[in-house]
N, C-alpha and C positions, 0 to 999 in steps of 0.2 A: 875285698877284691871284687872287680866286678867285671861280671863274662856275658858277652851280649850271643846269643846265639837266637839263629832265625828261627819260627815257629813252624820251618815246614825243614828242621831237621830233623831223620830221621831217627826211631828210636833204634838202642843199641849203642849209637853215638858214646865215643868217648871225649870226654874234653880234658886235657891236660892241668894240674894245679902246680901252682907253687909248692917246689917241696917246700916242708917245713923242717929248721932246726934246730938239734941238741946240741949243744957243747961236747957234753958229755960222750962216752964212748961204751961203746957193750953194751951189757946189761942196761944199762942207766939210759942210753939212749931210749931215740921213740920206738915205741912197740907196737903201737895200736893206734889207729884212726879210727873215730866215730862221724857220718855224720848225721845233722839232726831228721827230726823226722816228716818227710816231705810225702809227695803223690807221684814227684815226674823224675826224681833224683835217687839213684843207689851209689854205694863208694865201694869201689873197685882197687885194693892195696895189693901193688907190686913191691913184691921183695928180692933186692938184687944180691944182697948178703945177708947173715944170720940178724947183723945188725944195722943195715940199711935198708929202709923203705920206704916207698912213693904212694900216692892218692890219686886216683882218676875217677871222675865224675863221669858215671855212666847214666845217660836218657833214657829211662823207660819206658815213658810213658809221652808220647808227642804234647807238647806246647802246644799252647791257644791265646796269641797275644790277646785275643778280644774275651778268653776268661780270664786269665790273667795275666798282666803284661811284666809282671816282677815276680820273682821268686826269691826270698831271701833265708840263707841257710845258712848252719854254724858248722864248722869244720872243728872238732877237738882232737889234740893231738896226746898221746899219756905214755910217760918216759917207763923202763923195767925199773927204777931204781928203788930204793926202799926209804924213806917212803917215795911215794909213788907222785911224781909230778905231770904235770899236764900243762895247754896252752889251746886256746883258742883261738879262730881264724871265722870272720865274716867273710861268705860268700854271694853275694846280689848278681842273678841271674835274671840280665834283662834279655826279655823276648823282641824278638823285631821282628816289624809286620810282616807280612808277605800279600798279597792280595790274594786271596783266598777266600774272600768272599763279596760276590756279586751284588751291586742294589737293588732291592726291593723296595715297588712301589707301597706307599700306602693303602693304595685301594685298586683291587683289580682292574674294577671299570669306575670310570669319573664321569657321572651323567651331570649337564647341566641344560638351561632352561636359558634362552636369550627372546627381545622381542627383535623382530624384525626389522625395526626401524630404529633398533640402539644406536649412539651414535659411535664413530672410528673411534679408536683406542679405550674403549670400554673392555675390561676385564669382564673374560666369560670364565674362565677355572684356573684354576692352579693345580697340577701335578706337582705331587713328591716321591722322593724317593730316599732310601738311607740308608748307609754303607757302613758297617762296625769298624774298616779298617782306618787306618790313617794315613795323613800324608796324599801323595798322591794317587794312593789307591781309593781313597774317600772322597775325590775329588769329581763332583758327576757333572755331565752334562745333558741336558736333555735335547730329543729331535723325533721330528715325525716320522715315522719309520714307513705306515704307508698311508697317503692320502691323495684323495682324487685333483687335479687339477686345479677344478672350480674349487675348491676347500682351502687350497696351497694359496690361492687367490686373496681367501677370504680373515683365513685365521694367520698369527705368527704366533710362536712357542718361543718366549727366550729361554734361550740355553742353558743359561746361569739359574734363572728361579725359576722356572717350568710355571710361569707366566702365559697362559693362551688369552691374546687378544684381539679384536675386532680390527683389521686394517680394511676389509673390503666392504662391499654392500650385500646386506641380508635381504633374501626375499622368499618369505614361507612359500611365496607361490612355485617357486624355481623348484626349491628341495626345504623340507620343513623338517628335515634330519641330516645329521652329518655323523658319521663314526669315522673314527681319527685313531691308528697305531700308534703309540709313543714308546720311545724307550728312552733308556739312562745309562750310562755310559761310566763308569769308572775310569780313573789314570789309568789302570794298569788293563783295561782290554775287556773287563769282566760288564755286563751289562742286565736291564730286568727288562721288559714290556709291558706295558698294560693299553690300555682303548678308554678314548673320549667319546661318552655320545652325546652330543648338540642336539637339543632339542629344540628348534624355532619355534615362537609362537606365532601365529595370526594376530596382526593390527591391522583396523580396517583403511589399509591404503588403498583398495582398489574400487574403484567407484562400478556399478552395475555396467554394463554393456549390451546395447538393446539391438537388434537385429532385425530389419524386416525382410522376412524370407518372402512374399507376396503381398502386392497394394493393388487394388484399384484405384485410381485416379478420378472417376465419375461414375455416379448410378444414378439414375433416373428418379426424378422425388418422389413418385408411387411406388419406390422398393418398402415391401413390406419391413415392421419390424424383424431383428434380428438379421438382416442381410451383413454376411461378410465382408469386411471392408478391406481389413489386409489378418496378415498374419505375423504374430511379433516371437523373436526368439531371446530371453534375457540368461544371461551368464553373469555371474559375480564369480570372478577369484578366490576371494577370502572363504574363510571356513567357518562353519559353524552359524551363531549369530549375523555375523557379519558377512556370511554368505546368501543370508535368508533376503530375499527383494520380494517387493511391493509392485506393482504398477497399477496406474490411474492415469484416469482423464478428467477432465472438471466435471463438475457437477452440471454446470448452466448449460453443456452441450447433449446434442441426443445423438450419444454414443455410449458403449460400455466393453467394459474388458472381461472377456469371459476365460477361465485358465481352461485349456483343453487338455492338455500335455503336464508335465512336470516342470517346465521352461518354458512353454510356449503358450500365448495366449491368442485370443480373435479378438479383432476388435470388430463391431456389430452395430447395429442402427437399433435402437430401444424404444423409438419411439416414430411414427409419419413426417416425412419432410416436409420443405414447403419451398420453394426455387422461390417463389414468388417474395417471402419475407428473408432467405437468407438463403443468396447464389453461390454461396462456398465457403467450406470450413479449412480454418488451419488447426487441425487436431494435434495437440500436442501431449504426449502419453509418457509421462515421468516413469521410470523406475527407481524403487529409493531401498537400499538393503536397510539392515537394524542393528547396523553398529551403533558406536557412542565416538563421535559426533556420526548422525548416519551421512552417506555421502547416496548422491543420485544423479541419476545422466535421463537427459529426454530427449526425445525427438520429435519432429513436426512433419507429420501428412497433411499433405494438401489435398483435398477433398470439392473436386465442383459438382453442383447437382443439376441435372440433366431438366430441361424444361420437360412435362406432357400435358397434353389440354385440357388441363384441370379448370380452368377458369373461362365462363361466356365473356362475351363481350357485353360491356356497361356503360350503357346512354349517361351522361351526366344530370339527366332529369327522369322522372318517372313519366312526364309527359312534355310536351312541346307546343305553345300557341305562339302563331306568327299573325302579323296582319301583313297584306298586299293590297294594295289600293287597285282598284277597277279599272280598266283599260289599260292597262299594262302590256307592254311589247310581248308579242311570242318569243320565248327562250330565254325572257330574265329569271335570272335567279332570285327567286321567291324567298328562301330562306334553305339556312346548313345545319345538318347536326351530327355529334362526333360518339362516335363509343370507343372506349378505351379497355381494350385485353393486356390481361398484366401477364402471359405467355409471353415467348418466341417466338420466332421468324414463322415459318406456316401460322401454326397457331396463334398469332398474333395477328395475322394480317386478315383484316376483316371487309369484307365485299356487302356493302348497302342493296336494300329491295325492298318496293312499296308492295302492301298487303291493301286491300281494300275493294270496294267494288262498283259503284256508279255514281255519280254525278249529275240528278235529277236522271234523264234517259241514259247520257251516253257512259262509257264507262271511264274510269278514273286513269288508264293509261292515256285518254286522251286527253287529259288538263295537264296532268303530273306527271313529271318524269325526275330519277335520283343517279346522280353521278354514284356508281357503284363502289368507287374507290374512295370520293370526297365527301360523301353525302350529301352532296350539295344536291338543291331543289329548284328545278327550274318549271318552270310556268311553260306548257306546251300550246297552251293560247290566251287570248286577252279575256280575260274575266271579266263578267258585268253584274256590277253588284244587284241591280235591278231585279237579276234572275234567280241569282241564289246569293245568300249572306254567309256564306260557310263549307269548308270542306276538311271532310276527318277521315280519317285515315291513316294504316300503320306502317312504322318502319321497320323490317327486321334486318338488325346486326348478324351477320352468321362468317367465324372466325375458320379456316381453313385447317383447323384439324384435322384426326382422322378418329373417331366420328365427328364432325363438325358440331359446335355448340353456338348457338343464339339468342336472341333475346330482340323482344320487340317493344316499343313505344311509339303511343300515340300519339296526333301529329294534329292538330285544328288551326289551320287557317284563315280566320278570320278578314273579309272582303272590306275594305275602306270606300266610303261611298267618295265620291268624282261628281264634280256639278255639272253633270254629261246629259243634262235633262232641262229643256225650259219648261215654267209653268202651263198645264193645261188647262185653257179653258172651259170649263164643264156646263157655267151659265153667264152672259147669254147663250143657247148650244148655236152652231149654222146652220138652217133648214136646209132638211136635203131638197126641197123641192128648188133654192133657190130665191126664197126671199128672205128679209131680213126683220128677225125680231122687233116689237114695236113695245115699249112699254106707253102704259097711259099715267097721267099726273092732272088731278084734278086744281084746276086755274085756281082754285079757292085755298089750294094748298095752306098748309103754317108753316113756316120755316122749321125743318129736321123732319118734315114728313118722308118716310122711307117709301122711294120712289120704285128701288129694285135692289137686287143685291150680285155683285158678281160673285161665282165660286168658281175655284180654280184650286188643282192639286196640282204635287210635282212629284214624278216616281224619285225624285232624291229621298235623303233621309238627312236628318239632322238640323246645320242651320243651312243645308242647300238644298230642304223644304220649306224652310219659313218664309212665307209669302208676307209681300205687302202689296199695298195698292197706293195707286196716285192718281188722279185724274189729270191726263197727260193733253187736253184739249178740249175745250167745248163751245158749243156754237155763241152761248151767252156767259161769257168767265163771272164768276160768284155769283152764279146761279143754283150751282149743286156743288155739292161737297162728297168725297168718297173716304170710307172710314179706311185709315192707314193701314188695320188689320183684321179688316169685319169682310169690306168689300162692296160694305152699303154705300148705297147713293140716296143723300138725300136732298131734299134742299135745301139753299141755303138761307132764300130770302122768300118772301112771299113774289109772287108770281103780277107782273106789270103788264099795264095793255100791249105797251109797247113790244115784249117779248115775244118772239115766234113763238106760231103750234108746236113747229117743229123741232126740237132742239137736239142736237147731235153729241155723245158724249164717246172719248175714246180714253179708256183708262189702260193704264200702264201694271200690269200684274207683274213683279220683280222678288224671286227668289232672292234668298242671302249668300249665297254661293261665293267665293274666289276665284275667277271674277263670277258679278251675275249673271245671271239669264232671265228674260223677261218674254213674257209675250203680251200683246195687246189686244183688248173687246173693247166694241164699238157697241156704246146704245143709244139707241134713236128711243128719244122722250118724245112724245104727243101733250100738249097743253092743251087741255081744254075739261069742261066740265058735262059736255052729252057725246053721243056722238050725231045727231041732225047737226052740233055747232064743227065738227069734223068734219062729216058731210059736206056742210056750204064752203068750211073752205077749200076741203077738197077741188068743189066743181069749180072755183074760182081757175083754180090753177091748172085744170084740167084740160089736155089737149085732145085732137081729133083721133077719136082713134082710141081714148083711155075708158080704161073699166074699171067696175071697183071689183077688185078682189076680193073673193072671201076671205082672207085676210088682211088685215091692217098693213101690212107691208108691201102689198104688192096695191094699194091706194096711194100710198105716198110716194112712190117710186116713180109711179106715171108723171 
């Protein structure tokens, strides 16, 4: 026989049996019920006459379908009779569940470990739970009982397997913890709890972040080392390694990063500018944390350097020779020179002035004057080479800084002669009294006897002093001969009756000049070999009224 009775019947309980039958009557009938021997079952015999009686199955002890869900017991039944018979009766007492016991999770708390940057539907944990009962009382569900917002976002729990998986995006940086209520749910109403804790790691997705909380834009290239340039703030996200950052500037630049703060660095001048070699920096100052791969962010200061007059002004020679040729117009420009300051605007701008001091007497502002602004060099009067060959003197550069800086070079002018000069006559010379040089030449002469010699200079120089001569007339032609470069007169043939006392020569004295210049001496030859034979001719030709000079010239004149 078989009796299902629930596990949350109470003890005391009686449950009715099948009576059992005798044939027989009276004595011989059943007498006595046994039954076997159990933990949860007694037997309870009603007797309704001397010789009828029943069995009832009294609960003692409450059922526990989840210790045991069957109970199986032997009912015997034993007649009065003599001998004495008996029958047996199988009794299977099945228990049926009740929900009467709630899920338990497996583990209080379910910590787990995820990176940041898992991808969706990655499994972070699994929750369990486990219920003794059956049916639908062991039938669980799982669900979040209390979680924040952003969490509900982030995580899903299936219901069926307590499955929690990734649907949103992780970011250690937002929250790098998550605690999560869970419970479990039975058919019948009964339920457990326990808590997820999420533990995010740090991957280094967040690249440094550089700040400049103060920049200068220019300093001046005299800013000593160490001058501040700006001030930098860097933050990284991440944690740990991957929070730790670096910054730098290049090497090749003079600049450096100095850490002031925990975050904050200066950037600084490490070494003397120069405007001059390099008018502006683009500073570019990387942050790079120490992850794996590291990631880094930079940024670029732009830096210009301030001019100061650091630098004189510089002649492109150490010194300066010009040539001007002689007589030259008042106010030409003689000659220009340039200096060049590698400054700026004042400082740059550089005003010309002659140093110096005279000019044989007069003084040097009265030949020389300098365009202040061009350097040009103008001639304040016409120069004569004759009188001086040369004029030196200096230029000073001086650049309008503040204190002004300069520089001087020397200047030599060299005078180009001009054929501004004819030859001078030196001999024959003109008597001041008025009469005229006489040479004598003896009648007996030889041919190339040197009869006289003209000399003549010319304040030129060069080839517009080189003199020549020619004999430009004479009273007897190839009678005398004059040397082309001596200036001698000699003669040429020997001397004929026929030929005058007096013989008249007028030579041609000619510089080499472009063009020449010449000038002309006249000499009066006398032929004769005494002078009583001068004398007779003298008085030959001599008029009323004529004397002889004490000198030979003023005889022949008459």
């Amino acid at each position: 026989t078989d009796l299902k009775i629930s596990e949350t019947t109470a003890a005391g309980t009686r449950i009715s049996l099948q009576q059992s039958q005798d044939p027989d009557v009276g004595i011989n009938s059943i007498q006595i019920y046994q039954l076997s021997n159990n933990t949860h079952f007694s037997l309870d015999v009603q007797t309704i006459t001397d010789y009828v009686k029943y069995a009832e199955l009294v609960l003692e002890k409450s059922l526990d379908r989840e210790e045991q869900a069957v109970h199986d017991l032997i009912l015997t039944a034993t007649d009065g009779g003599d001998p004495v018979r008996s029958g047996t009766a199988q009794i299977r007492v099945i228990v049926l569940d009740a929900n009467d016991n709630a899920p338990v999770f497996t583990e209080a708390i379910y910590t787990a470990s995820v990176l940041e940057n898992v991808p969706k539907g990655s499994t972070v944990v699994s929750v369990k739970a486990t219920d003794p009962d059956e049916g639908v009382n062991k039938e669980l569900k799982y669900s979040f009982r209390s979680i924040v917002e952003k969490a509900s976002q982030i995580f899903h729990l299936d219901s069926r397997t307590g499955e929690v998986t990734v649907v949103g995006n992780l970011d250690f940086e937002e929250s790098s913890i998550y605690e999560i209520e869970v419970q479990a749910h039975d058919g019948g109403g009964l339920f457990d709890r326990s808590k997820i804790v999420i533990l995010v790691s740090d991957v280094n997705d967040n690249a440094p972040e550089l700040t400049i909380t103060s920049v200068l834009n220019s300093i001046p290239e005299d800013s000593p080392p160490g001058t501040v340039i700006a001030l930098l703030n860097v933050q990284d996200l991440d944690s740990e390694e991957n929070g730790k950052v670096t910054c730098s500037v290049a090497s090749n630049l003079p600049f450096q990063l100095r850490k002031s703060l925990d975050n904050y660095y200066s950037l600084v001048t490490d070494r003397t500018l120069d405007r001059e070699q390099v008018a502006a920096y683009n500073i570019t100052v990387t942050a790079t944390d120490n992850g794996t791969p590291p990631l880094s962010t930079a940024t670029t200061i732009q830096l210009r350097i301030l001019d100061t007059n650091d630098n004189a002004p510089i002649f492109d020679k150490t010194s300066y020779i010009a040539y001007v040729t002689e007589n030259n117009p008042r106010g030409a420009s003689v000659f220009s020179l340039t200096a060049h300051d590698y400054d700026l605007e004042d400082n740059c701008r550089i005003t010309y002035s002659i140093t110096g001091t005279q000019i044989q007497e007069a003084p040097l502002s009265s030949s020389i004057s300098i365009n202040s602004e061009t350097g040009a060099l103008y001639a304040l009067r016409s120069f004569d080479y004759e009188q001086f060959r040369e004029i030196r003197f200096q230029v000073q550069a001086q650049d309008g800084g503040s204190p002004p800086l300069s520089s001087n070079v020397s200047v030599t002018l060299f005078l180009l002669d001009q054929n501004d000069n004819s030859p001078h006559i030196l001999h024959p010379s003109f008597p001041t009294d008025g009469s005229t040089g006489v040479e004598l030449a003896p009648r007996s002469s030889e041919p190339g006897y040197l009869v006289t010699k003209v000399v003549a200079v010319d304040a030129d120089s060069g080839q517009n002093a080189w003199l020549s001569y020619q004999l430009l007339k004479a009273t007897e032609p190839g009678l005398f001969s004059v040397g082309l470069h001596s200036g001698e007169i000699r003669t040429a043939r020997s001397f004929l009756d026929k030929d005058a006392l007096k013989q008249s020569l007028v030579v041609l004295v000619k510089d080499n000049g472009q063009p020449p210049l010449s000038s002309t001496a006249t000499v009066t030859v006398v032929v004769a070999d005494s002078i009583p034979e001068i004398l007779q001719w003298s008085s030959r030709l001599a008029v009323c009224g004529a004397r002889w000079s004490q000198s030979f010239s003023s005889l022949l004149l008459t």
